[in-house]
KEKE-670880 format. One record per residue (C-alpha): x, y, z; residue in three letters. Coordinates in steps of 0.25 Angstrom, whole numbers, plus 5000, padded with zeros to 4 digits. Layout:
% residues N
> X, Y, Z, ALA
...
***
This chain:
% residues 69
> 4985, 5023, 4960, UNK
> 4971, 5016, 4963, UNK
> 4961, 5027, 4967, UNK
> 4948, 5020, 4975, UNK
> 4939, 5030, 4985, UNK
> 4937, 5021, 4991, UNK
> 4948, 5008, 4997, UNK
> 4937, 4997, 4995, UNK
> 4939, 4984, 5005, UNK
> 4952, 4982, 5003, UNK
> 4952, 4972, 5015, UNK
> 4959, 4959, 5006, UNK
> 4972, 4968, 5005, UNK
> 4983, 4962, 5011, UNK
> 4991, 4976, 5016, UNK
> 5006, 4974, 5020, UNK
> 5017, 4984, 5024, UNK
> 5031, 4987, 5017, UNK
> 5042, 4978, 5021, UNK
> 5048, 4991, 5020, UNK
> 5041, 4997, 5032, UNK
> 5047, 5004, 5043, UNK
> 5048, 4993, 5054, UNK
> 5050, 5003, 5066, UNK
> 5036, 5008, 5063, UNK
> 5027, 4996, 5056, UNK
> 5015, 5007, 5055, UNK
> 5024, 5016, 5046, UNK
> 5021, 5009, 5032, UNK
> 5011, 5008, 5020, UNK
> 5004, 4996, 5017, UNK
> 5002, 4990, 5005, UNK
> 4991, 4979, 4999, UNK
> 4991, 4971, 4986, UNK
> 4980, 4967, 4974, UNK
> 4983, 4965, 4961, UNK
> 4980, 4976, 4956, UNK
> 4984, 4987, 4967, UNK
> 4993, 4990, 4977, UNK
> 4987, 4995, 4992, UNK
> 4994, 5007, 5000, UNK
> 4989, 5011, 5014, UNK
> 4998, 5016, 5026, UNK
> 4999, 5007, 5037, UNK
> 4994, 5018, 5047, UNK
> 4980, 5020, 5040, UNK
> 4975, 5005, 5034, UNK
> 4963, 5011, 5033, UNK
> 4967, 5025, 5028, UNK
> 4970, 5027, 5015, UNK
> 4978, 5018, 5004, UNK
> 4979, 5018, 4990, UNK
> 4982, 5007, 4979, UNK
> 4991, 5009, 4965, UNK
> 4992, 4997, 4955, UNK
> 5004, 4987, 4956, UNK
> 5012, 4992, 4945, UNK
> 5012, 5009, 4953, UNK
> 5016, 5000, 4965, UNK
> 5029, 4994, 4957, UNK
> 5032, 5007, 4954, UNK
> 5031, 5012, 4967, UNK
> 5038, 5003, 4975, UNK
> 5051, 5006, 4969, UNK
> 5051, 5019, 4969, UNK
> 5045, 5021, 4985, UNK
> 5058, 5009, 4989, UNK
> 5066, 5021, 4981, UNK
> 5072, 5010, 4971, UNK
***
């Protein structure tokens, strides 16, 4: 995981929801932003609460194991 005190202007990222997402409640969901070199997780509730970031290759590892495959 990437570990900053503070989240810095993070204003260029471009956040999106999961196609997965519950449809019956939109707000329900995490969001997630790209850069090369990190992936972005915030809750959709709370965009300007708190979030964290993990390099790309802990998110290819993770994505498979959270879709249970």
């Amino acid at each position: 995981m990437i570990r900053k005190t503070s989240a810095g202007d993070d204003s260029e990222l471009a956040w999106f929801k999961s196609s997965y997402s519950d449809s019956s409640n939109p707000n329900d969901c995490v969001e997630v932003a790209t850069t090369p070199s990190s992936i972005h997780v915030r809750d959709s509730k709370n965009t300007p609460g708190p979030r964290f970031a993990v390099t790309p290759d802990a998110w290819a590892h993770f994505v498979p194991y959270a879709a249970g495959t």
